[in-house]
ZATI-81986 format. One record per atom (N, C-alpha, C): atom name; residue number from 1; residue in three letters; x, y, z. Coordinates in steps of 0.1 Angstrom, whole numbers, m for minus. Each point is the difference from the previous one (the first is absolute). Layout:
N
- CA  NUM  ALA  X  Y  Z
...
! end
This chain:
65
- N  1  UNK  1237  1366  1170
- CA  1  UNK  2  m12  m8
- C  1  UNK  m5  m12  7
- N  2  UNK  7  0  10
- CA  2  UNK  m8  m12  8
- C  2  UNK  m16  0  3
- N  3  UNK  m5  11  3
- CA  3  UNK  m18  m9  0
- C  3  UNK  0  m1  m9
- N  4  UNK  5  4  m14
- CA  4  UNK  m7  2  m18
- C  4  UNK  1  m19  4
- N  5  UNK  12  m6  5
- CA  5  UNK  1  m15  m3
- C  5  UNK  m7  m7  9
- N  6  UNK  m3  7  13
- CA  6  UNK  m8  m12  6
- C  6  UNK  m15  3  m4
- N  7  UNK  m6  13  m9
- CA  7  UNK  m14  m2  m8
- C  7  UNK  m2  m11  m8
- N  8  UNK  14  2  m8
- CA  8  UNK  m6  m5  m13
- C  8  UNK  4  m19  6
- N  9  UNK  5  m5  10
- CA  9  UNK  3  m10  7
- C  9  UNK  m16  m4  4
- N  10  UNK  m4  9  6
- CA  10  UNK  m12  m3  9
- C  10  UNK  m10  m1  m13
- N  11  UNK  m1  8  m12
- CA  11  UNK  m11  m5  m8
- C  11  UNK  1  m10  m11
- N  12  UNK  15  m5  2
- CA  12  UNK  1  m12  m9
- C  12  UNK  m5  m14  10
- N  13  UNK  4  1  14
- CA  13  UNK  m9  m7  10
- C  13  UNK  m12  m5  m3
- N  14  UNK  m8  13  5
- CA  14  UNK  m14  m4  m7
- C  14  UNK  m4  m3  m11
- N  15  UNK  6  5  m12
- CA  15  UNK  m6  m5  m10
- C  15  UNK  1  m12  m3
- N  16  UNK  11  m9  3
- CA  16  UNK  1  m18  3
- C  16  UNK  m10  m3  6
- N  17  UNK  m2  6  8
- CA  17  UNK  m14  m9  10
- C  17  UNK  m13  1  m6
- N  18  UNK  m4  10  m6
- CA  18  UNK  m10  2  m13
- C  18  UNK  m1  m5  m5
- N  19  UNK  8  m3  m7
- CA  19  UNK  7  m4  m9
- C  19  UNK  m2  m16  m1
- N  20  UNK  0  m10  7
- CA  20  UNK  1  m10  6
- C  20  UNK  m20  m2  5
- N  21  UNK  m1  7  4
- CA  21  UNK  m16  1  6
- C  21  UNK  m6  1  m13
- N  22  UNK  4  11  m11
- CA  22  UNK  m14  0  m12
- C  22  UNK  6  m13  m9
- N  23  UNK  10  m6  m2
- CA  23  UNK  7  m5  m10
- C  23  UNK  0  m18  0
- N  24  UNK  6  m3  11
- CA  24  UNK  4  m16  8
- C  24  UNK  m16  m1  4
- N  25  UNK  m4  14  9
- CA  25  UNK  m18  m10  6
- C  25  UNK  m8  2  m8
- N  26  UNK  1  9  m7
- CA  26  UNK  m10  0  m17
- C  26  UNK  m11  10  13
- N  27  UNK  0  11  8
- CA  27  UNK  m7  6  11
- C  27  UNK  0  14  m11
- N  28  UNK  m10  2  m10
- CA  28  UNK  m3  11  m9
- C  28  UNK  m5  12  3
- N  29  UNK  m10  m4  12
- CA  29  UNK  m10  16  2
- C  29  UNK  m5  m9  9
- N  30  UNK  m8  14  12
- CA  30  UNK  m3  0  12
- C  30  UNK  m15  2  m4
- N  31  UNK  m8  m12  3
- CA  31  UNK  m8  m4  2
- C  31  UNK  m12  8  6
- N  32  UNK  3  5  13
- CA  32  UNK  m6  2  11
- C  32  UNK  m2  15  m1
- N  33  UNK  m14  6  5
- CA  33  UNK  m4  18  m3
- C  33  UNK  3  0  14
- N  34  UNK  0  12  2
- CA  34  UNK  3  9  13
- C  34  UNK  13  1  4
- N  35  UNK  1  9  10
- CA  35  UNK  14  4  2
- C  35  UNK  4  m15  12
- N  36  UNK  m8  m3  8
- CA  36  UNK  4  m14  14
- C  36  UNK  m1  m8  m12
- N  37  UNK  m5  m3  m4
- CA  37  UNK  1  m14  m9
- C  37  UNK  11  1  m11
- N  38  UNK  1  9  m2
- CA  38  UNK  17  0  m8
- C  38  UNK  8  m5  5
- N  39  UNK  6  9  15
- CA  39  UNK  6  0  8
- C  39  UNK  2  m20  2
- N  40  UNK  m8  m3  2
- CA  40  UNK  m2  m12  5
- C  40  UNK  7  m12  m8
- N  41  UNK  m10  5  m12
- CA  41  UNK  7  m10  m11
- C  41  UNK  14  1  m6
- N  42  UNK  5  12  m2
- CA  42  UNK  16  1  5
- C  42  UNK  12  m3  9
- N  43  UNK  m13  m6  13
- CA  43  UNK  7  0  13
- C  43  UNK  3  m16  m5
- N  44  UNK  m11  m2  m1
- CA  44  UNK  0  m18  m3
- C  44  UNK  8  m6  m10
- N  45  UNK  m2  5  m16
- CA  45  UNK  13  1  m9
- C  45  UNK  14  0  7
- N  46  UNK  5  8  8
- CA  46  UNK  13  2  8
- C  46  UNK  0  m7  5
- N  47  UNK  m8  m8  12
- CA  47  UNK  2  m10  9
- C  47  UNK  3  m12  m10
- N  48  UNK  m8  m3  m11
- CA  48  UNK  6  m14  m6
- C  48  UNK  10  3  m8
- N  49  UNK  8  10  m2
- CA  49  UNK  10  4  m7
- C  49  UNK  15  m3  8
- N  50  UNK  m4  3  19
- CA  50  UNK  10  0  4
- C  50  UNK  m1  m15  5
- N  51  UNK  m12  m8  4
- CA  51  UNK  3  m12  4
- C  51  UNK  4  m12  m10
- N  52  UNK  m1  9  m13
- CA  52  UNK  8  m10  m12
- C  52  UNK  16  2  1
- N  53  UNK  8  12  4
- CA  53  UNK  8  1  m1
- C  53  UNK  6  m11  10
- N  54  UNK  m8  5  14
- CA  54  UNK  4  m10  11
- C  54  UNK  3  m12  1
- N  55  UNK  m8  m9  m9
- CA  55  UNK  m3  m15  m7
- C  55  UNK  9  m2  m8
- N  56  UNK  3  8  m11
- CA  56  UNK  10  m4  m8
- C  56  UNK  16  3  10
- N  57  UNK  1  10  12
- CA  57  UNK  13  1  2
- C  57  UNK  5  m13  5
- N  58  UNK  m17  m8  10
- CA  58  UNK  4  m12  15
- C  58  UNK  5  m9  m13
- N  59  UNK  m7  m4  m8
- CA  59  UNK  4  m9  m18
- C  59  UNK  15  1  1
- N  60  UNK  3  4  m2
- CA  60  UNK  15  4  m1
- C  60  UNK  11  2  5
- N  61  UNK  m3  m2  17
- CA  61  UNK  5  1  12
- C  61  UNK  1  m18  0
- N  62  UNK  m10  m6  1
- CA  62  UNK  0  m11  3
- C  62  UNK  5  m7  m11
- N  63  UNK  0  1  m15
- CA  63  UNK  8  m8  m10
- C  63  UNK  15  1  3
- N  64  UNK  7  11  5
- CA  64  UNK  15  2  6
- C  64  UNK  m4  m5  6
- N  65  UNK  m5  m5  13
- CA  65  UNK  6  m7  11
- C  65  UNK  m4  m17  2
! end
């Protein structure tokens, strides 16, 4: 019973972050052919995904203080 909760934990996870990536960035379809160039443009997608988060947490750090 417990992994059954931390699966279905772990794929409600990701699917927010999808979720958030096809929906909030309007990021539809992958652009880019080949398997490196996918890779890449995924990689990039993620990096501005997590340094948005970053941006909006310091936002909010500094309005409390």
């Amino acid at each position: 019973i417990h992994g059954a909760l931390l699966r279905m934990n772990r794929s409600i996870q990701a699917e927010g972050t999808f979720g958030i990536i096809k929906y909030d960035r309007r990021y539809k379809r992958i652009v880019r052919r080949g398997l490196d160039s996918v890779r890449v443009e995924i990689f990039l997608v993620s990096i501005g995904h997590n340094l948005y988060k970053i941006y909006n947490k310091q936002m909010r750090l500094r309005e409390v203080a």
